[in-house]
C-alpha positions as a Markdown table, in Angstrom:
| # | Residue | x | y | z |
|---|---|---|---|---|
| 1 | Unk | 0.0 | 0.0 | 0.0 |
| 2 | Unk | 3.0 | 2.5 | 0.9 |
| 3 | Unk | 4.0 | 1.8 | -2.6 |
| 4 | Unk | 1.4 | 2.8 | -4.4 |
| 5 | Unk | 0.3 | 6.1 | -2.3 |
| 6 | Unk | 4.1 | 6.6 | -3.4 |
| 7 | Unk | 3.2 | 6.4 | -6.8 |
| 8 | Unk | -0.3 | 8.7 | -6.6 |
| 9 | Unk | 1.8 | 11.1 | -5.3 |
| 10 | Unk | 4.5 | 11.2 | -8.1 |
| 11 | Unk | 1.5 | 10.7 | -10.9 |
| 12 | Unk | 0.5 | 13.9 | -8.9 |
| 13 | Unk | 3.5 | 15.6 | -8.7 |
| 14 | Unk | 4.5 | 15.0 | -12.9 |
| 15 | Unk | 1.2 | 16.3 | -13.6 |
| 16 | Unk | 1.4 | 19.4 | -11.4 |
| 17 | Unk | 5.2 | 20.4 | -12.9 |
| 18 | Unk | 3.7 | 19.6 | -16.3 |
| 19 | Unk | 1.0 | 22.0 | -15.9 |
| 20 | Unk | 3.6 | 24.4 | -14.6 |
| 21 | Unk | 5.7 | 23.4 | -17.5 |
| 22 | Unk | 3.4 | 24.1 | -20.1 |
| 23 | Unk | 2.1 | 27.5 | -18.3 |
| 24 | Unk | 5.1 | 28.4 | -18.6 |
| 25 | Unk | 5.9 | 27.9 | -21.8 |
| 26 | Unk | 2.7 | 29.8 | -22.8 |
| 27 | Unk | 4.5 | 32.8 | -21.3 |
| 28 | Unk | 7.8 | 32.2 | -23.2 |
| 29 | Unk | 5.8 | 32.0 | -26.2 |
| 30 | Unk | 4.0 | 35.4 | -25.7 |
| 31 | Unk | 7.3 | 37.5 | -24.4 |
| 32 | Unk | 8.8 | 35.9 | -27.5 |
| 33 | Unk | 6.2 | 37.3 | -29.9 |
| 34 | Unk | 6.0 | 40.4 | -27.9 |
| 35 | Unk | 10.1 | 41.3 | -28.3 |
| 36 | Unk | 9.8 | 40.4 | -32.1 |
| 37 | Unk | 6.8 | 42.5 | -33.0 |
| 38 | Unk | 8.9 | 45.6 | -30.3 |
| 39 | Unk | 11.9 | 45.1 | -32.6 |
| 40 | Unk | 10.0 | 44.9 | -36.1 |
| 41 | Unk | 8.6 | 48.2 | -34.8 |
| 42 | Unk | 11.6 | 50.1 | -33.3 |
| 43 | Unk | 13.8 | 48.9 | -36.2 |
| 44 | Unk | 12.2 | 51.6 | -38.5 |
| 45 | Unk | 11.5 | 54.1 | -35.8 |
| 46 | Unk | 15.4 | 54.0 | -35.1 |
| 47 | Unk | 15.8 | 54.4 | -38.6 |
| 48 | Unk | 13.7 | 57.6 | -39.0 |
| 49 | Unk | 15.3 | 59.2 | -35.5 |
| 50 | Unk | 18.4 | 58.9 | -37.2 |
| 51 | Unk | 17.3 | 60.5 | -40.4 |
| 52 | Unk | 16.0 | 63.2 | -38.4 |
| 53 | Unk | 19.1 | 63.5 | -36.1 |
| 54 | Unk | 20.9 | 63.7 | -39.4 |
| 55 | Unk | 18.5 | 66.4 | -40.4 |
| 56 | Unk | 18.6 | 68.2 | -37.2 |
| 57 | Unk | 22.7 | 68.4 | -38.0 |
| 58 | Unk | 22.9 | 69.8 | -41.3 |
| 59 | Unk | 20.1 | 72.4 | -40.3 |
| 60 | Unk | 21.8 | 73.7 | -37.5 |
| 61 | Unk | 25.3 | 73.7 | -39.7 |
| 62 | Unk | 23.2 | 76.4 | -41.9 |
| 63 | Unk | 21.9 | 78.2 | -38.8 |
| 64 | Unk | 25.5 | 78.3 | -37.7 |
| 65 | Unk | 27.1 | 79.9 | -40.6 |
| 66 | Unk | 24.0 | 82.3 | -41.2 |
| 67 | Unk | 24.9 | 83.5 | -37.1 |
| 68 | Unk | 28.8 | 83.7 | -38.3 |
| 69 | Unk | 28.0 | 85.8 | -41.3 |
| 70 | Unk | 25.2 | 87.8 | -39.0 |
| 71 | Unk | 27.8 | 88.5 | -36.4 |
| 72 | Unk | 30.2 | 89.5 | -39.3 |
| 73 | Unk | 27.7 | 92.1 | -40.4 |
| 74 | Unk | 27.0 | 93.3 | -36.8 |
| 75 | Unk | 31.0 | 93.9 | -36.8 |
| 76 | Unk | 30.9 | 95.6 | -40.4 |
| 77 | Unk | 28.0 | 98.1 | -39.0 |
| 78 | Unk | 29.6 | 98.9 | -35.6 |
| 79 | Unk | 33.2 | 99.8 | -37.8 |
| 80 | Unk | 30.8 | 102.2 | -40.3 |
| 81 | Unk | 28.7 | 103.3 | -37.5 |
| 82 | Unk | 32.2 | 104.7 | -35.5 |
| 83 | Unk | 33.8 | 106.0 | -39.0 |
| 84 | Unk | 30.6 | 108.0 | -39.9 |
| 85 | Unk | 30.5 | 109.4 | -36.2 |
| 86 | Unk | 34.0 | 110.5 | -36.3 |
| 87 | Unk | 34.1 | 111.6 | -39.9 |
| 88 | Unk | 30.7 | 113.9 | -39.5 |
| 89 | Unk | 30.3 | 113.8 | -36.6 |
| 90 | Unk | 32.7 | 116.5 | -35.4 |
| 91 | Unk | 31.9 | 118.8 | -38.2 |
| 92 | Unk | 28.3 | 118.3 | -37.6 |
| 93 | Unk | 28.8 | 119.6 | -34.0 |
| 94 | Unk | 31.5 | 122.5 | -35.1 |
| 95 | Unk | 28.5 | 123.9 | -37.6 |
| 96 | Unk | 26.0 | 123.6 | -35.1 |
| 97 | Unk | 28.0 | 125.5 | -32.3 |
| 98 | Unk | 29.1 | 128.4 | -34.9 |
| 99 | Unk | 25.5 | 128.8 | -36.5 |
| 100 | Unk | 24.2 | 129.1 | -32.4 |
| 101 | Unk | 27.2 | 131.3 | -31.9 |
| 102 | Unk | 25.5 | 133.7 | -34.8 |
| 103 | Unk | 22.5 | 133.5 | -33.6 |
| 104 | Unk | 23.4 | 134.8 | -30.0 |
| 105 | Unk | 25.5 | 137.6 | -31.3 |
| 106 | Unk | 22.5 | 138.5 | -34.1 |
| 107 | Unk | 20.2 | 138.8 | -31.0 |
| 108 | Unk | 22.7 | 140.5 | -28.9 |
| 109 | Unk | 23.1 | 143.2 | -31.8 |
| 110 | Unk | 19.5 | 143.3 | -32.0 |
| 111 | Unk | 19.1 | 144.2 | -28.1 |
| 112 | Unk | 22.0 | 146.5 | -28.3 |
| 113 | Unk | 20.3 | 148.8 | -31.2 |
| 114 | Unk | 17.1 | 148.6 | -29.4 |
| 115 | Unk | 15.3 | 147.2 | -33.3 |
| 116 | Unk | 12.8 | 145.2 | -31.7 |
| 117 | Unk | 11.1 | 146.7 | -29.1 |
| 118 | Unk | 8.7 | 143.8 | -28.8 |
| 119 | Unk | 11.9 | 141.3 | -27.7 |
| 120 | Unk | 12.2 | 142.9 | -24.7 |
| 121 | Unk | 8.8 | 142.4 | -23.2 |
| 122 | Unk | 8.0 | 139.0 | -21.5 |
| 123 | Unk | 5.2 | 137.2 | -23.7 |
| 124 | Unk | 1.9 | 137.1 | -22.1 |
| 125 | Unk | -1.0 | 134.4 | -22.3 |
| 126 | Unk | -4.2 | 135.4 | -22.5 |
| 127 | Unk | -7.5 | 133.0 | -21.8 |
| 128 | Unk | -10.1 | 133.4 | -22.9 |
| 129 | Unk | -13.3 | 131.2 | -21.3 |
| 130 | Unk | -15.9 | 130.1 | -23.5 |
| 131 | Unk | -19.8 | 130.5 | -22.4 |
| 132 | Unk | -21.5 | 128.0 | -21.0 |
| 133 | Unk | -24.5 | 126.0 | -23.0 |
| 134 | Unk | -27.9 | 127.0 | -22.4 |
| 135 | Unk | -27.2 | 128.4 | -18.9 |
| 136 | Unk | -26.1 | 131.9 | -17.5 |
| 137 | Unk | -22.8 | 133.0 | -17.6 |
């Protein structure tokens, strides 16, 4: 009788890890299918990132020489900008100085004379209200 309960229990046992067995290789079958239809898909996801990285490079290779020749420019502008100021610049402020030079001795001359008698007064302001609508004033 020990024999055979012996036997029950392994009949048991081989079915249980056979069960287990074949569980599991459900599972390997279904990760297996799930990493080859992740790598049929990332295959030509990897291959457009790459494009686009590639892209990406040569675009900012333009952007990088247009900000070379921009800041070349900027340069060029600052050295006119500084040669126009020093070439009329002075001269500018030389005529303005003498033609407000003329102007103070022309008014000077015209005080000393006494031609414009009207110069000499302050300026007034006058106001002047306007009525009111349809009311008394």
């Amino acid at each position: 009788m020990a024999g055979l309960l012996v036997a029950v229990f392994w009949a048991i046992l081989v079915s249980f890890l056979a069960v287990v067995l074949v569980r599991l290789a459900q599972v390997l079958r279904a990760a297996s299918r799930l990493v080859t239809g992740v790598t049929e898909r990332a295959v030509p996801l990897l291959a457009e990132a790459s494009d686009t990285v590639r892209s990406a490079r040569s675009q900012l290779d333009k952007v990088d020489a247009i900000a070379t020749d921009v800041q070349e420019v900027t340069a060029n502008a600052s050295a006119l900008a500084g040669t126009v100021s020093s070439a009329f610049g002075t001269p500018l402020v030389k005529v303005a100085a003498f033609g407000y030079g003329v102007r103070r001795a022309l008014a000077r001359r015209r005080g000393a004379r006494g031609a414009d008698p009207g110069a000499a007064r302050p300026r007034t302001t006058v106001l002047i209200a306007r009525p009111r609508r349809g009311g008394k004033d």
